[in-house]
N, CA, C and O of each residue as an XYZ file, in Angstrom:
548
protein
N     -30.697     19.374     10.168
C     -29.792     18.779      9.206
C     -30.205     17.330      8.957
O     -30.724     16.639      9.833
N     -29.989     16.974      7.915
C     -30.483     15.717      7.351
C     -29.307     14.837      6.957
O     -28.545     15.030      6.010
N     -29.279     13.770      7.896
C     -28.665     12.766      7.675
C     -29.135     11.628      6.739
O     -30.296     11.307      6.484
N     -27.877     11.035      6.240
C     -28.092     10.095      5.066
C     -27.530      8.775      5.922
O     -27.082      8.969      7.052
N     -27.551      7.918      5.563
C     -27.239      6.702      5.642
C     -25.402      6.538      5.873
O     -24.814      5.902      6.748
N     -24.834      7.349      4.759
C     -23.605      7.189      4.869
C     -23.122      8.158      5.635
O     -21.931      8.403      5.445
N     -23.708      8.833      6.499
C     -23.141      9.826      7.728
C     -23.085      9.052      9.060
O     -22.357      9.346     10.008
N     -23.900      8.084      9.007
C     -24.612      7.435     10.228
C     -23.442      6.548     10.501
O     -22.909      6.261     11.573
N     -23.045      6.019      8.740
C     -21.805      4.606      9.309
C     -20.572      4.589      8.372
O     -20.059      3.602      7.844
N     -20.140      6.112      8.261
C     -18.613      6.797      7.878
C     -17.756      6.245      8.453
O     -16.858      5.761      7.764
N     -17.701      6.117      9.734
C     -16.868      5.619     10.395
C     -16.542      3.695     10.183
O     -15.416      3.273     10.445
N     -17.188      3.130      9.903
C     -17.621      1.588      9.365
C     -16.969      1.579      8.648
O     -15.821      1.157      8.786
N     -17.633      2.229      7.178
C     -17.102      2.660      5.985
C     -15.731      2.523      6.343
O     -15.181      1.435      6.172
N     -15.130      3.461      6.803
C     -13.843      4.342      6.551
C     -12.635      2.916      7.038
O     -11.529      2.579      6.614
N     -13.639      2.341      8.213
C     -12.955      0.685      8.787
C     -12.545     -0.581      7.095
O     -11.544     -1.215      6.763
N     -13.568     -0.447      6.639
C     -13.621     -1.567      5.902
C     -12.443     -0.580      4.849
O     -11.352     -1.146      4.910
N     -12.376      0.531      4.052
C     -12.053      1.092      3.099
C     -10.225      0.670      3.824
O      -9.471     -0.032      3.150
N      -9.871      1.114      4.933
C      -8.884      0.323      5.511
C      -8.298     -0.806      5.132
O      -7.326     -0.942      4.389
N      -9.101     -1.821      5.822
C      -9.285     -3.453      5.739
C      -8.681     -3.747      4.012
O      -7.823     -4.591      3.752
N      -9.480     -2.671      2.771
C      -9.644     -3.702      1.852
C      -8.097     -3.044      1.068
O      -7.218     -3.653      0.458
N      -8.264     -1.249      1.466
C      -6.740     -0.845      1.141
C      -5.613     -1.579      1.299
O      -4.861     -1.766      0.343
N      -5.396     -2.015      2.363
C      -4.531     -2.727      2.977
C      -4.097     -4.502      2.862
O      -3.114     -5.145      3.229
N      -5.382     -4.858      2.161
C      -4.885     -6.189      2.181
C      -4.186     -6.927      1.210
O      -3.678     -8.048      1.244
N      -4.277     -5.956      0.225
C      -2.797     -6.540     -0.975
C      -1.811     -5.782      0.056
O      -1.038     -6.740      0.055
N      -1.433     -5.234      0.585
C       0.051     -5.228      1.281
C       0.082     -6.032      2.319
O       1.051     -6.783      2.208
N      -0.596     -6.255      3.395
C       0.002     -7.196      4.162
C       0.170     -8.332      3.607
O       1.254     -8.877      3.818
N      -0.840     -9.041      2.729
C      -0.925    -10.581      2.033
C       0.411    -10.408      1.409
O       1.034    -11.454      1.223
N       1.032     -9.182      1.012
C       2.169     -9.260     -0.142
C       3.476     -9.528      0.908
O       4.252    -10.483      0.864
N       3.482     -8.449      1.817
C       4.018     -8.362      3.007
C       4.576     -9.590      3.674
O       5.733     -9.688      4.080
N       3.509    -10.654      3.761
C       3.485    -11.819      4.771
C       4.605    -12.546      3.540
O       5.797    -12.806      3.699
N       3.872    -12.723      2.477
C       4.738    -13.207      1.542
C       6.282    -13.238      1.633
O       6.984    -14.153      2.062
N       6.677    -11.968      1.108
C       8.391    -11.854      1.597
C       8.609    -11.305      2.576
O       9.521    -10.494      2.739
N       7.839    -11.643      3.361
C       8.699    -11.850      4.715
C       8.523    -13.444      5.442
O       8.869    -13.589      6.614
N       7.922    -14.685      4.598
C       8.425    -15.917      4.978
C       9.354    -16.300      3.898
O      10.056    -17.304      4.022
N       9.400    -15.506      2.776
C      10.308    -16.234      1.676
C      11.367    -15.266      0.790
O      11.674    -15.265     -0.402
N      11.917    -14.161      2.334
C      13.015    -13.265      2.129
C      13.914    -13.531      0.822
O      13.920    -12.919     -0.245
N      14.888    -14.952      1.362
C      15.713    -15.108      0.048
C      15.237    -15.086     -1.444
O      15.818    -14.565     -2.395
N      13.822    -15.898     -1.436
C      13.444    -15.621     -3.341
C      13.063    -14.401     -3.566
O      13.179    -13.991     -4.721
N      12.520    -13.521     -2.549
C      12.057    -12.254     -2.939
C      13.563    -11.429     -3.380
O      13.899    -10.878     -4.429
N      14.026    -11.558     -2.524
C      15.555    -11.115     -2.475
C      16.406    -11.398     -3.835
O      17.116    -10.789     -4.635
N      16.005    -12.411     -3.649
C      16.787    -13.364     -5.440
C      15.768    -12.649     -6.627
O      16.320    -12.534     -7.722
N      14.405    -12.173     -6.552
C      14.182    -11.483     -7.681
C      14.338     -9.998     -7.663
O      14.962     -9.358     -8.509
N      13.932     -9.674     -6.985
C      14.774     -8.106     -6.494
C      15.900     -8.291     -7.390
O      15.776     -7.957     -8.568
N      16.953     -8.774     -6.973
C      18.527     -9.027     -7.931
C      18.103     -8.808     -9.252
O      18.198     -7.699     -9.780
N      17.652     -9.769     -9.805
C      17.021    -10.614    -11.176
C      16.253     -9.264    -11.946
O      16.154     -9.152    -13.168
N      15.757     -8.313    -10.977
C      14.745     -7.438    -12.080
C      15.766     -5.833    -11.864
O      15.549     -4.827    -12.539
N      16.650     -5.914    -10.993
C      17.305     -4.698    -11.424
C      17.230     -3.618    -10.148
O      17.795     -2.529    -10.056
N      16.370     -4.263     -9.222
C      16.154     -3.483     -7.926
C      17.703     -3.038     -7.494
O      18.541     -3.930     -7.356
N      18.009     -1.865     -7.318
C      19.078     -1.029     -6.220
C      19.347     -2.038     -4.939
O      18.283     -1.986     -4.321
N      20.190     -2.887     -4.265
C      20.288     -3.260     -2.816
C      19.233     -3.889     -2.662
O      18.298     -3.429     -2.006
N      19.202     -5.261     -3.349
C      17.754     -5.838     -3.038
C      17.943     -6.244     -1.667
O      16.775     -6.153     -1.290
N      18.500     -6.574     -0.799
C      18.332     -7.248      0.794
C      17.723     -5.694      1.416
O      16.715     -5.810      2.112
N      18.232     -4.332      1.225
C      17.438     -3.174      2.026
C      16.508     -3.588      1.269
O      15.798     -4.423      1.830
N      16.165     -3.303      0.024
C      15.042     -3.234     -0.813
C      13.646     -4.252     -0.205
O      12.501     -3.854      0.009
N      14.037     -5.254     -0.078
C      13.698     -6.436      0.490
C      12.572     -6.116      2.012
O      11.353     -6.171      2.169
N      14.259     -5.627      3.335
C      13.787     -5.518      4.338
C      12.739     -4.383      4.262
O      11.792     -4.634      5.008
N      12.589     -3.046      3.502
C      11.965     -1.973      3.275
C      10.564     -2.028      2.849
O       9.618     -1.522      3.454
N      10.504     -2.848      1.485
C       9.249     -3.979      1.283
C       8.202     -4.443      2.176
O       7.015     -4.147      2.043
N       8.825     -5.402      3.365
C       8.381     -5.863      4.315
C       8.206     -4.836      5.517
O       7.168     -4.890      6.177
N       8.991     -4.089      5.759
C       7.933     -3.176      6.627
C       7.460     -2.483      6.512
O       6.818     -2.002      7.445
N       7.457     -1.917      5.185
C       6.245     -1.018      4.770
C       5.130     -1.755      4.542
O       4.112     -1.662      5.228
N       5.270     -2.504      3.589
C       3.462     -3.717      3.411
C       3.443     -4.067      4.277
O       2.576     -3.554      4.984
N       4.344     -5.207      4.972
C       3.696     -5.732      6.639
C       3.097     -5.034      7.218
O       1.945     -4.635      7.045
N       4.195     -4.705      8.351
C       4.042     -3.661      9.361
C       3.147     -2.410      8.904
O       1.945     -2.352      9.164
N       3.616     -1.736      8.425
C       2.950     -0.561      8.216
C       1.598     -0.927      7.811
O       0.546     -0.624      8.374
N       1.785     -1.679      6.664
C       0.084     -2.259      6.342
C      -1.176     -2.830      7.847
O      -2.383     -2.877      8.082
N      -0.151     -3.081      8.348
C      -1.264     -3.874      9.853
C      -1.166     -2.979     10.654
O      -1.800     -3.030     11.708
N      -0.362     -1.956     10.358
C      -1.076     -0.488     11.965
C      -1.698      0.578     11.119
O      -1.813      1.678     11.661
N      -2.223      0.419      9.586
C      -2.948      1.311      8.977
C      -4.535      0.811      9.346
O      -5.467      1.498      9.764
N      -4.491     -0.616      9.041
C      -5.612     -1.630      9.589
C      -6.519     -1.247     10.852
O      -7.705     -1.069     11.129
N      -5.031     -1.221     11.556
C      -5.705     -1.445     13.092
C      -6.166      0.766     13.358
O      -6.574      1.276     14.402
N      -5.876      1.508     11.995
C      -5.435      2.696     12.259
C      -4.525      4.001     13.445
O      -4.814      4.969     14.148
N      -3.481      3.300     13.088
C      -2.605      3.287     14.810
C      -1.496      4.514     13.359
O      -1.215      4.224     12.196
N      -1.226      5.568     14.007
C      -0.301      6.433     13.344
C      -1.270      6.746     11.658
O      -0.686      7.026     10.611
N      -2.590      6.627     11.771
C      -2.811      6.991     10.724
C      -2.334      7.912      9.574
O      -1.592      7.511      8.676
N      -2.726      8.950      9.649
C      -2.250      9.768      8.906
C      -0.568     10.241      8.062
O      -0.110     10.535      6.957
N      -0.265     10.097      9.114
C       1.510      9.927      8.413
C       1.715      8.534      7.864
O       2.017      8.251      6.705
N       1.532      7.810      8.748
C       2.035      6.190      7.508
C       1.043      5.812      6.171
O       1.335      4.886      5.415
N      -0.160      6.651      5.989
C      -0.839      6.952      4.802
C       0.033      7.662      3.976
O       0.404      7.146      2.922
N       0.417      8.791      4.311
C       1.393      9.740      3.900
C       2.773      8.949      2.968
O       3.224      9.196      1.849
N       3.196      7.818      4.116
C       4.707      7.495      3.640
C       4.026      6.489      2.773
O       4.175      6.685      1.567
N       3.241      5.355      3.156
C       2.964      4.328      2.378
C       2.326      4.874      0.655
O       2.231      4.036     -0.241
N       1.980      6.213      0.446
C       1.586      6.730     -0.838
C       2.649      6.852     -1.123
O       2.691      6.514     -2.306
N       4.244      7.314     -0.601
C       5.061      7.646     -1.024
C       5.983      6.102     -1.588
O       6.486      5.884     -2.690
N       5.948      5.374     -0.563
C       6.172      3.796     -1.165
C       5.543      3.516     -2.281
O       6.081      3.407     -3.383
N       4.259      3.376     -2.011
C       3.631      3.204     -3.775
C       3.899      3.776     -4.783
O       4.077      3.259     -5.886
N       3.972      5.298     -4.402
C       5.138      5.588     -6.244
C       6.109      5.104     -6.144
O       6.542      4.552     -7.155
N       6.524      5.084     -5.512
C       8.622      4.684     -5.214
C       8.339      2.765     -6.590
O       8.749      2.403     -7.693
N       7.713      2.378     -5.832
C       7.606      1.004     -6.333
C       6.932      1.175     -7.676
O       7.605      0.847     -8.654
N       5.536      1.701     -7.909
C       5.340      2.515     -8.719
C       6.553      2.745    -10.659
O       6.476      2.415    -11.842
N       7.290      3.352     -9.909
C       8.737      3.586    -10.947
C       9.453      2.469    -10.807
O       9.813      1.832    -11.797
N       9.732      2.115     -9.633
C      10.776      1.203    -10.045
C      10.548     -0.318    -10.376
O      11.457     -0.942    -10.923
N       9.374     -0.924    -10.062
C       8.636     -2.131    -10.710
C       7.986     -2.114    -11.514
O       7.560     -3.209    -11.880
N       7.457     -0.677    -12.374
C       6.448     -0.912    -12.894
C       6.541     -0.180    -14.229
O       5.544      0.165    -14.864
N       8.229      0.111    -14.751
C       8.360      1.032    -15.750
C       7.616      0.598    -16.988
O       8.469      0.468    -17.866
N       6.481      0.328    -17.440
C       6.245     -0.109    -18.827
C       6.760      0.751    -19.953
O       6.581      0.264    -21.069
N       7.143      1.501    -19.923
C       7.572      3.001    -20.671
C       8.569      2.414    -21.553
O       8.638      2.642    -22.761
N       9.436      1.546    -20.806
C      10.627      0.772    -21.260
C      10.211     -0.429    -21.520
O      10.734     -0.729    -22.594
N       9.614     -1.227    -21.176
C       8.847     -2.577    -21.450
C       8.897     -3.300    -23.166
O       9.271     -2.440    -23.964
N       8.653     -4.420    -23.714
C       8.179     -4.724    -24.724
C       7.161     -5.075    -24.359
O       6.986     -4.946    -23.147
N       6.030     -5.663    -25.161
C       5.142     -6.194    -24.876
C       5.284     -7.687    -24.896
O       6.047     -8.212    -25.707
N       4.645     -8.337    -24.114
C       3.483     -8.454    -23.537
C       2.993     -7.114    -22.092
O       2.009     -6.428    -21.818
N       5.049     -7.470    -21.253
C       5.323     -7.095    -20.189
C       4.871     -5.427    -20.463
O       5.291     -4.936    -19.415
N       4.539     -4.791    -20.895
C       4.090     -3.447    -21.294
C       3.156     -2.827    -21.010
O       3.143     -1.704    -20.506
N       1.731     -3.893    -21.477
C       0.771     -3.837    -20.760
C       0.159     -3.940    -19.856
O      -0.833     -3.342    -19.440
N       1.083     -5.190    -19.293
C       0.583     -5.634    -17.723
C       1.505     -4.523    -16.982
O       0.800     -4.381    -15.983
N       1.955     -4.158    -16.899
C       2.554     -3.313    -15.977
C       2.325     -1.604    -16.301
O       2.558     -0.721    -15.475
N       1.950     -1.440    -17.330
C       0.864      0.001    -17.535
C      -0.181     -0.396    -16.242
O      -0.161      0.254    -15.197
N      -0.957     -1.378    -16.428
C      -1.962     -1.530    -15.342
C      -1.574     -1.216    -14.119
O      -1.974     -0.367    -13.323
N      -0.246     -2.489    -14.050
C       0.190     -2.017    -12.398
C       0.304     -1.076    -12.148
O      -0.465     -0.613    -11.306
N       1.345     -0.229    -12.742
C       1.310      1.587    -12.652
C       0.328      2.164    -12.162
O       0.142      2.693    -11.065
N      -0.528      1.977    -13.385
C      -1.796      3.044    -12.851
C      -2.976      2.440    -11.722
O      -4.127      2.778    -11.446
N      -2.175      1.515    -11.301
C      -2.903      0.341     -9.839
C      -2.559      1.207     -8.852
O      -3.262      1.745     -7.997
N      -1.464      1.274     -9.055
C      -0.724      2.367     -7.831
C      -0.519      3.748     -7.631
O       0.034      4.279     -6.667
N      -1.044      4.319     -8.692
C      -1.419      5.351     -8.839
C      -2.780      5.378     -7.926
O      -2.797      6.191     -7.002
N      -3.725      4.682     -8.096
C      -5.529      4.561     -7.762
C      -5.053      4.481     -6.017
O      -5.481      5.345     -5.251
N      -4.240      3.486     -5.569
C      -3.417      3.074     -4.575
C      -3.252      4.319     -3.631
O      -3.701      4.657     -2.536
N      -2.382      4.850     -4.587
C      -2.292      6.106     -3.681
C      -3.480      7.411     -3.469
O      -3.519      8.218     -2.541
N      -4.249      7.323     -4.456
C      -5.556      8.553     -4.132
C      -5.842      8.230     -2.797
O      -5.656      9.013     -1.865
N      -6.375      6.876     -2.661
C      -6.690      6.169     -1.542
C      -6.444      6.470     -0.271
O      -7.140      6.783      0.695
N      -4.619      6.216     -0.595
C      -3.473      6.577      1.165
C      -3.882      8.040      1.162
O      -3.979      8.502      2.299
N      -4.189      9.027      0.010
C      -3.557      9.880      0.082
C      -5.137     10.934      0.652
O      -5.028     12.055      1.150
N      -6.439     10.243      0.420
C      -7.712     10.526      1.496
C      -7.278     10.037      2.550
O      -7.129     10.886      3.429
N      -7.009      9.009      2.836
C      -6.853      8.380      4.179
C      -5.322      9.391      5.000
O      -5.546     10.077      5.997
N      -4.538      9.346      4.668
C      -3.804     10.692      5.631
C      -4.708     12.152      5.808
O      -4.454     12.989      6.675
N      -5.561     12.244      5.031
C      -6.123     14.014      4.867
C      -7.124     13.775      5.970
O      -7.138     14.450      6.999
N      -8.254     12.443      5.625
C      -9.538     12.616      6.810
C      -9.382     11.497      8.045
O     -10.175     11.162      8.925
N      -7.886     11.019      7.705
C      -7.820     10.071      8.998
C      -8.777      8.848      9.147
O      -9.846      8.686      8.559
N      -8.191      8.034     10.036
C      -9.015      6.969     10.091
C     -10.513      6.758     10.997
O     -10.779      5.650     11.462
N     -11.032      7.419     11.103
C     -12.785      7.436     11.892
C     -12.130      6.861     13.117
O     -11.004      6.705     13.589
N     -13.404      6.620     13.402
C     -13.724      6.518     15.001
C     -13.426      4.926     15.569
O     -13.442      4.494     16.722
N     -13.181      4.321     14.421
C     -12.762      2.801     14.917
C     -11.474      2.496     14.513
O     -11.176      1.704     13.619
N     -10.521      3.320     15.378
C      -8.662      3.071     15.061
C      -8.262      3.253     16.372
O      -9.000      3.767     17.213
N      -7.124      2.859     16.604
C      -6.480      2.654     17.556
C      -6.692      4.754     17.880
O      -7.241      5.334     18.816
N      -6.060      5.255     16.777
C      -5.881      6.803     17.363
C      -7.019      7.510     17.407
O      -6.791      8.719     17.365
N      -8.043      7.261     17.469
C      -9.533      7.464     17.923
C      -9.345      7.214     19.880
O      -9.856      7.954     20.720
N      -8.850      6.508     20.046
C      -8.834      5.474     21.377
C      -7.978      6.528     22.319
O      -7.683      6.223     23.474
């Protein structure tokens, strides 16, 4: 059998594909969770359901969850839920459907950001995180 290059360092790969998945949520993550109340105060402002759950839910899904996908600790299921967060947010931040424009377009993008978002979580729950995650260990 003939190995290629990307058989040799899948597991690397699969580290960094992690790393780069993940780092708009924790960076977003870290965000409101040092500056709860304004996040909280726009939550209100854009129509979010219970922005303080909304809020705390936010933050541990991007935080938390984002930094034990990283470290790949519970892989596969918090891939699972965090795809399911991304539509959730998905619809409810990102309706352009209803939009005028300008706000129409930029948030078509976001949409289909999180859509791409989730293909992503949604390999990463199916082939798991390789050989350099905590649940490898």
């Amino acid at each position: 059998m003939r190995y290629t290059l990307f058989d040799r360092q899948k597991d690397l790969i699969i580290l960094i594909a992690r790393i780069l998945l993940m780092y708009l949520f924790v960076t977003s993550g870290w965000t409101k969770l040092t500056n709860f109340s304004m996040i909280e105060g726009y939550f209100a402002s854009v129509g979010v359901p219970a922005p303080s759950i909304a809020t705390i839910i936010a933050i541990v899904m991007e935080f938390f969850v984002g930094i034990a996908l990283v470290v790949g600790f519970f892989t596969r299921p918090l891939a699972a839920l965090m795809a399911l967060f991304v539509l959730g947010t998905a619809f409810l931040g990102h309706h352009f459907w209803s939009m005028p424009e300008p706000d129409k377009t930029a948030n078509m993008l976001h949409f289909y950001k999180n859509l791409s978002i989730m293909g992503g979580l949604l390999l990463l729950s199916v082939f798991g995180p390789g050989r350099f995650s905590i649940d490898k260990r």
